[in-house]
N, C-alpha and C positions, 0 to 999 in steps of 0.2 A: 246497435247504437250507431248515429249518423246513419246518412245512405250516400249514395253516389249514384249521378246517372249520367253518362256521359250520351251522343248522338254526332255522325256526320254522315253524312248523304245529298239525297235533293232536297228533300225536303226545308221548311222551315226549322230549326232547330229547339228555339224557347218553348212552343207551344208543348213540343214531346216530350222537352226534359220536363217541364213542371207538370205536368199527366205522370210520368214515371215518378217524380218525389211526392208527389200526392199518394200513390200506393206505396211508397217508405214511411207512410207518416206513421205508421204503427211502431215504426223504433226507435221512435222517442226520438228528440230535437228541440231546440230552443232559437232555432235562427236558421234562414236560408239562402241561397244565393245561387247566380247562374253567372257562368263566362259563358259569351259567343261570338262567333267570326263571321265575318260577312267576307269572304273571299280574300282577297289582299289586305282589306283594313284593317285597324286597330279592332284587338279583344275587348270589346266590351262589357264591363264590371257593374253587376247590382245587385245588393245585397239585401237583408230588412229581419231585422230582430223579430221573434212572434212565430206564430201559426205561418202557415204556407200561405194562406189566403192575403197577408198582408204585400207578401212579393208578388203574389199573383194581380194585386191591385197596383202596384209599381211599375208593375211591365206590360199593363191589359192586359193580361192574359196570356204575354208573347208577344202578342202581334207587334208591339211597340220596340222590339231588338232583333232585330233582321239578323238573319246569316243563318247557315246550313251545317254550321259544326259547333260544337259547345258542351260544356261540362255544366254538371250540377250536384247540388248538396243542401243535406239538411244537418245540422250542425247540433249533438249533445256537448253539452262543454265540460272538458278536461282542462286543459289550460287556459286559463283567461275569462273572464265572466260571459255570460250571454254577451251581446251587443253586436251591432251591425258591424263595429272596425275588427271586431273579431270572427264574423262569420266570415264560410268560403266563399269563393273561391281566395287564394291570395295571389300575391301577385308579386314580381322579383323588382328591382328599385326602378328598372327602367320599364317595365312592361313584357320583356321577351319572356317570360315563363312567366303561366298560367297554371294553379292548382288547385284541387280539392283531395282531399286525408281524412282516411278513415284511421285509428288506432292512437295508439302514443308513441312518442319518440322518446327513449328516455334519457339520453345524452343530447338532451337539446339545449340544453345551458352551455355545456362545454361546446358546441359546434358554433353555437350562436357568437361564445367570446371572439372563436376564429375566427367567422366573419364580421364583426364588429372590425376586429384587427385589418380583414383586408379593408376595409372601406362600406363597408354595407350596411345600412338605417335600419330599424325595424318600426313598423308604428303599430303591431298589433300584440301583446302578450301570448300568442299562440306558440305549439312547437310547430304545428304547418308552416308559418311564413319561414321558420329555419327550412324545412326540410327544402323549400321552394328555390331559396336564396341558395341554397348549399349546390344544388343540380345547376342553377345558372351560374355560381361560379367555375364548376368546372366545364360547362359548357363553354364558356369564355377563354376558361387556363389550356384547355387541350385544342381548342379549335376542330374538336371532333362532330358524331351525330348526334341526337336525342339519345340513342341506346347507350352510349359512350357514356354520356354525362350522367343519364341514371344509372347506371351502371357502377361509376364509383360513388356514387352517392350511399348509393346502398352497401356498398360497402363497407360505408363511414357509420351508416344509422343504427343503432340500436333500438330495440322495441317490435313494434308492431304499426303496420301499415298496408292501406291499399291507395294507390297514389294516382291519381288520374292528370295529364298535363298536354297544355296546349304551348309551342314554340312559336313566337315570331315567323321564325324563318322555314316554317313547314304548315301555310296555309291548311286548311282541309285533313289535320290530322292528329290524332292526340293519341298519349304516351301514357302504358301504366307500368305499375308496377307493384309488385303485390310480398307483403311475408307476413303471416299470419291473419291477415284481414279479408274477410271473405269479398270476393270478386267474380263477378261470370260478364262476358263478352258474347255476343249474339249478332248471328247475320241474317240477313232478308233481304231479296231482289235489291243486290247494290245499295244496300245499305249496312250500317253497324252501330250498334247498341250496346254500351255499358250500363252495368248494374251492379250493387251489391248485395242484390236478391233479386230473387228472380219474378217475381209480383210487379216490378216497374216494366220490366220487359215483356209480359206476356201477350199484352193487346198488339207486338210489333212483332213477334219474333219467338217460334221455341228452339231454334238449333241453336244452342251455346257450344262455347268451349267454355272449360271451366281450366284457367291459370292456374300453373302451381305455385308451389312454395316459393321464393326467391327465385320468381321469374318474372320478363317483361316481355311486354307486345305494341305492335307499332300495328294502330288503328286505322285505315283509309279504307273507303266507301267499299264496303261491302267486300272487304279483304282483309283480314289478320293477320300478323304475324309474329309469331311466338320466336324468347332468347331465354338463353340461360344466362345466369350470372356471368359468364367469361364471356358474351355476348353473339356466342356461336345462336345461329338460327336452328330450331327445332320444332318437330312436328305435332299437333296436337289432331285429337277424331274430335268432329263432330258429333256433339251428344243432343239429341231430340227432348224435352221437357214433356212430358206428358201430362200434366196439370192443365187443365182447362180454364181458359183466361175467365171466363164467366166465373170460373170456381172461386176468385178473389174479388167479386162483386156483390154486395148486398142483398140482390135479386128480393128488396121487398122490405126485408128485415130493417126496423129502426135503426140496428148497431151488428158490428161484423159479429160479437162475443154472442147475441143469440142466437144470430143465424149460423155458429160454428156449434151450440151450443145443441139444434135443431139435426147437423148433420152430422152427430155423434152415432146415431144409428147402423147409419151406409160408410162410415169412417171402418167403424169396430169391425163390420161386416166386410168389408174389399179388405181389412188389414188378416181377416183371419182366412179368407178363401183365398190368400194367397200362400199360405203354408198348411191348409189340409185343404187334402186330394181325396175324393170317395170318401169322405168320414177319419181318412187316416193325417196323423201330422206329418211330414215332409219338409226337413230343410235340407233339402240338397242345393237351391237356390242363398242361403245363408251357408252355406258351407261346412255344416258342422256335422259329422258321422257319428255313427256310434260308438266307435275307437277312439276318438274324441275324446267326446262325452264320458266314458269313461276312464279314460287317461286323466281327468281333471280332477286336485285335490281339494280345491275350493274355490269359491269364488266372491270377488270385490263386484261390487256396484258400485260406479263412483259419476256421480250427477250434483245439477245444481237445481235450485227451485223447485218447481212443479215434479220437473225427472228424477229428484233427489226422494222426493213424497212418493212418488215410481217405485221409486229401491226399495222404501222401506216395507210397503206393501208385498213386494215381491221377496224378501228376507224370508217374510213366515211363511209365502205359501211352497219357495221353493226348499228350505229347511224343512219342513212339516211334510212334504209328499216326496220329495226326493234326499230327503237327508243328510244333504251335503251342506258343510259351513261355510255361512254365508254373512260378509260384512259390508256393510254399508257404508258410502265415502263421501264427505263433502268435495267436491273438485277443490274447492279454495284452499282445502287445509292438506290435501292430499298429499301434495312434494314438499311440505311444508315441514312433515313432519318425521321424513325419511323411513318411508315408509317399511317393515319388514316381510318382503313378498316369497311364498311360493313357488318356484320354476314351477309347476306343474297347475299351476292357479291359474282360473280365467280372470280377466277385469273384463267387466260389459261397462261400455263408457253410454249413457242413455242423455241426447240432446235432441231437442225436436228439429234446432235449425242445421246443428252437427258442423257449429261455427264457432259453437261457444268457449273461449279463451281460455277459463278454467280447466275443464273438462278436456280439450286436444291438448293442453298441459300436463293433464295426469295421462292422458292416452298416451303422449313421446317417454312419460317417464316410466311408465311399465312397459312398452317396447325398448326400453332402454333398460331392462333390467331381465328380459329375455321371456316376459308375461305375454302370455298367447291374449290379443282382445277381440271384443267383440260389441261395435256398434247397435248402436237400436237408434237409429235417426230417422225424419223424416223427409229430407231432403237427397236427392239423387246426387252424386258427384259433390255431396258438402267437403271438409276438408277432415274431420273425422271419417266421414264412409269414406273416403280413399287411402286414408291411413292406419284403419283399422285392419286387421286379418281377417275379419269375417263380418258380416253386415248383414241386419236384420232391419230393411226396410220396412216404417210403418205407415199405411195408407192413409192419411189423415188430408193430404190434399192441402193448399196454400191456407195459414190460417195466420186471418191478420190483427186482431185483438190480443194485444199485449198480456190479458188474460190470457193461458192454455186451457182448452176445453177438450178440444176434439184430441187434439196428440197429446196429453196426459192418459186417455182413454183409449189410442191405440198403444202409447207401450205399455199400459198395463195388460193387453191383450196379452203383445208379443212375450210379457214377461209368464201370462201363467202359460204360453204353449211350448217356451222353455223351461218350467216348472214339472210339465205333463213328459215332456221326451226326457228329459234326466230320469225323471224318477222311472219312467216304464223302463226304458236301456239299461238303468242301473238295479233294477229290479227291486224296486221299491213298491211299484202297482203293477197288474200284470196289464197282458194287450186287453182283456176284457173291458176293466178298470178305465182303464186309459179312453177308451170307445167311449162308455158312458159320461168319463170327463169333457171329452170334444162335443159327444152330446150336446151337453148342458150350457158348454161357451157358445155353442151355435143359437142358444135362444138367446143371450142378451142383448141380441139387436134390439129386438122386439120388446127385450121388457124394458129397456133405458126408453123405447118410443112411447111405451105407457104410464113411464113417470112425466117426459116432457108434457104430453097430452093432459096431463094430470095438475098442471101446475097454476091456478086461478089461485086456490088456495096458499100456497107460500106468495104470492103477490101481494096476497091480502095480510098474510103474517106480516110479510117483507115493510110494509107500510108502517106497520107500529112501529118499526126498530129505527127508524131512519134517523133518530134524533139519542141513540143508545152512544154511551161513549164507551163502555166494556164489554166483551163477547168471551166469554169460555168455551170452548171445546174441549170435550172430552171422550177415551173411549180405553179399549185395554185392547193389547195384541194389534189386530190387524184393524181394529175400531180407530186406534190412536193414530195409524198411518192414514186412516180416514181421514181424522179430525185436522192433522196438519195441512191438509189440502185444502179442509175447506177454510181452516181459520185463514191461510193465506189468501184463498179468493177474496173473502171478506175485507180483510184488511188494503188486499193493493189495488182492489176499487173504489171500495166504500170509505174509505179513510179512518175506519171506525179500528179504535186499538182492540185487536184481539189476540188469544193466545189458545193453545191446543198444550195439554197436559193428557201424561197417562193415565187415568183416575184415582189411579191408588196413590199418586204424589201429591194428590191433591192438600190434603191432611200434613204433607211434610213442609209445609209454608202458605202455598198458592191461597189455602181456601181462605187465608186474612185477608183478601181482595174481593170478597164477597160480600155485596151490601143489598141492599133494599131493590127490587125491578133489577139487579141484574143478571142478564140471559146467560145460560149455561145449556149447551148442547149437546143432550148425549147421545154420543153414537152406539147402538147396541144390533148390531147384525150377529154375534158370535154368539150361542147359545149358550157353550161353555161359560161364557164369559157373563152371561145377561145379569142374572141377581147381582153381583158385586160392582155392575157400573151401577145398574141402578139403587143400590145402597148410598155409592159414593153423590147419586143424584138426591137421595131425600136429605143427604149431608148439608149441601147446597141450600135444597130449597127452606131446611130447617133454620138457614141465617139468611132467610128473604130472597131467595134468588127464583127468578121467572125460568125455569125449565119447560125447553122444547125437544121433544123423543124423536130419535129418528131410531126405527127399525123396519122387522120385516113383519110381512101381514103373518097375523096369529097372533101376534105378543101382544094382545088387546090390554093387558094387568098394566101396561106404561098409564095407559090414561087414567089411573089411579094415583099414579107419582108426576107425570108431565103437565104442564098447562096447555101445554099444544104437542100433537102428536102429526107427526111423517110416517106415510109408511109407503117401502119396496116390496118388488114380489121376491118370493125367493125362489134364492137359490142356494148352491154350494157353497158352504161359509167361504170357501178359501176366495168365492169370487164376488162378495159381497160389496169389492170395493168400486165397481163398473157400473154397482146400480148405485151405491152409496150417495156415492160423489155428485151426481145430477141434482140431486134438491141442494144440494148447499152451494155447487154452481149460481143454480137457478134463483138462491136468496141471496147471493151475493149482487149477483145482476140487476136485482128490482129493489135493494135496498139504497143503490147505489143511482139507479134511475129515480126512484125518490127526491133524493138527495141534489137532484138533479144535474148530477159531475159526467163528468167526460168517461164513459166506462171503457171505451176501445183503446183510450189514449192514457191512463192515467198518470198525475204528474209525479215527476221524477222516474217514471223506469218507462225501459227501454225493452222489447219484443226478443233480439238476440244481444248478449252480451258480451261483444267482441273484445274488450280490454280487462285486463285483470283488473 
């Protein structure tokens, strides 16, 4: 949510930042704005309610606000409605501090009363312009540096923030500071590049540093440098990004969600050749041994969204082959509800951006209760994989559609090949066993490349539905972890209300919602389970409702109960949910291109969910 891109060097400056917030547009915003310096001169301010494209017509493109150092942002609104007095940058009463904020302040009322008290105006309802105002008054009270002033600032703030700032009295040089809101800083031949992801800086730059918790750095041309809270200088390595700048480009594709949707294949594939070796699994790179692994008495999933539909899929397969218990966590309700933890318990915190607010909330509160955890993120140096004890990188590669496509389907990898080493270690399946499970994950590259190939057909579904206002999902077991996934594609592009139920609940209220033409989806890959979804499907269609079957080839008998039938190839039920997921992907995407809505961007959410 928001982005930030800051720049100072030779160069021109507007033109980079607005290239850099054009690849944040995937984190949702509602308004944007750029500060820039032309050397000596006044910072100059311009803002513009709307899409990016509106500022980008404000300012030509750049070319129209000269100077070589300057911040930017695209603005989700927390405090204050959309509008241009309340997009960033802001600005302190006289001009000398410049800023853009990511997160919330949550004593921003109480600080704001205290500067009101000394003498200081406010004309935006933001808690930015507090935090802004708060830094220049102490810049002013002590007569100290930039580091000084943020420095007690932060001391005063509560919440969450990444703070980017430009001073009057320090031409050519801007100020962050960072607690809880993700930030990475990057260098290139005498230049420096701020970001809030790493997708704005890629076309300039892949050596970041990545800022910790309650720390700040003092930005000039093509030199960093990092403070701690007490404002001592400290040392940070240079870390190399290895995402490929092309990899966050279109390359062809009408919208980023199909073309993430296309490199689900080579996603699942680099995420799984990076933890088996010759056919065997191997996490010595995640850190996890077999002393571990069996030292552990149960384990927490605890995700939000997409990662959260992750968990629940991975519950049964890792209960059902390795037999340990296994609970499932919403991050949000997690510390909410004090939790009763295991010392000898894993938590695996699963984020794709490994920034997400909820979820590094539950990750402090089971290190804080002495819970060994264990990441599955997608991102290198996020602020969960540095805070996690163990880290299961998943190869999905930069994915900018606010839809999950690709990193939904590599932690579902990561989770069944920590499904497969618990249960082999704990002897649950022997080394045979295990072989043949690695096997069979090694083909669903190739069979998700044969459903995508496969998909004229749900286009052509997808077409009838576009004007559907109810969508059911349904499935039992590991069908139902399906169904949540897909009903949620559904719903957060297509706008279309939908719901996912276990099928057997159906009967205990839900099925009063059933009228004439409406669709109900059953999901049936589990064999165990086939006849009694599809029971609960002729339930359905006996009070009018249009059922579409999704299973696996063989189960030809659905065309008897569905009106339209899907079918995957098979494989091992427990992995049924790797192929599952691609058609209902794929009908989310075209029912929604129908419809003809924004499918990369959809309104109201945001890509990473940085604020509670």
């Amino acid at each position: 949510m928001c982005g930030i891109v800051g720049f100072t060097g030779r160069h021109q400056a507007a033109p980079i930042l607005l290239d850099g917030l054009s690849k944040l547009e995937y984190r949702g915003y509602d308004s944007a704005g750029l500060a820039v310096r032309d050397g000596e001169n006044e910072t100059e301010v311009i803002k513009a309610k709307g899409r990016l494209k509106v500022l980008m017509e404000k300012t030509n493109g750049g070319e129209s606000v000269p100077g070589t150092c300057g911040i930017g942002h695209t603005r989700w609104a927390t405090h204050g409605e959309p509008s241009e007095m309340n997009a960033h940058p802001h600005v302190s009463d006289d001009g000398n501090v410049v800023a853009v904020h990511n997160g919330i302040i949550e004593n921003y009322q109480e600080l704001k009363d205290k500067l009101l008290r000394k003498g200081y105006s406010f004309y935006s309802a933001t808690d930015t312009e507090v935090a802004v105002k708060l830094v220049d008054y102490y810049y002013k009270k002590y007569g100290e540096s930039p580091i000084e002033a943020v420095n007690h600032a932060m001391v005063r703030i509560r919440g969450s923030y990444a703070l980017a700032m430009m001073f009057r009295d320090y031409p050519g040089e801007i100020y962050v500071a960072r607690k809880d809101s993700p930030m990475i800083l990057g260098v290139q031949d005498g230049e420096s590049y701020i970001a809030s992801d790493v997708p704005a800086i890629l076309k300039y730059t892949r050596n970041v540093y990545y800022i910790g918790n309650m720390e700040m750095a003092r930005v000039r041309m093509g030199e960093i440098t990092f403070y701690n809270l007490d404002g001592d200088e400290i040392q940070k390595e240079l870390k190399t990004v290895e995402w490929d700048a092309e990899a966050a480009e279109k390359a062809g594709f009408e919208h980023f969600m199909m073309k993430e949707i296309h490199e689900q294949p080579r996603a699942v594939s680099d995420t799984l050749n990076s933890v088996i070796k010759d056919g065997k699994i191997d996490l010595s790179e995640v850190g996890m041994d077999e002393e571990m692994i069996r030292s552990i008495s149960r384990i927490y999933i605890v995700a939000c969204g997409s990662a959260y539909h992750v968990g629940m899929a991975a519950q049964y397969v890792l209960e059902d082959l390795a037999r340990i218990p296994v609970r499932v966590e919403l991050a949000s309700e997690f510390r909410y509800r004090n939790p009763i933890l295991d010392k000898d318990g894993l938590a695996v915190i699963i984020s794709q951006s490994g920034e997400t607010a909820d979820s590094l909330a539950a990750l402090r509160e089971c290190k804080t209760n002495g819970i060994r955890t264990l990441a599955i993120v997608n991102v290198i140096g996020s602020s969960i994989a540095r805070e996690a004890d163990n880290v299961f990188y998943t190869l999905a590669g930069p994915e900018i559609s606010v839809a999950t496509t690709k990193a939904y389907s590599t932690q579902l990898i990561a989770s069944y090949v920590l499904a497969l080493q618990f249960a082999k270690v704990r002897g649950q399946i022997t080394e045979e066993q295990c072989d043949e499970y690695v096997k069979e994950l090694q083909t669903i590259p190739d069979k998700i490349s044969r459903i995508i190939d496969d998909k004229e057909r749900l286009q052509w579904f997808a077409s009838k539905q576009a004007n559907a206002k109810d969508i059911f999902f349904i499935g039992r077991g590991i069908d139902y972890a399906i169904s949540l996934e897909g009903s949620l594609k559904m719903k957060e592009i297509s706008y279309i209300h939908s719901e996912a139920y276990a099928a057997g609940e159906l009967k205990h209220g839900t099925i009063s919602l059933i009228e004439d033409g409406t669709l109900v989806i059953g999901v049936l890959t589990q064999p165990k389970l086939y006849e009694k979804t599809v029971s609960n499907m002729v339930e359905c269609k006996s009070r009018g409702a249009y059922l579409m079957g999704l299973t696996t080839f063989g189960n030809y008998n659905i065309e008897d109960t569905a009106d339209f039938t899907v079918y995957i190839p098979k494989t091992d039920p427990h992995f049924a949910t790797s192929l599952a997921v691609i058609p209902l992907q794929l009908l989310g995407y075209y029912v929604s291109v129908n419809k003809g809505l924004d499918v990369d961007k959809p309104r109201n959410l945001a890509k990473s969910v940085t604020v509670e």
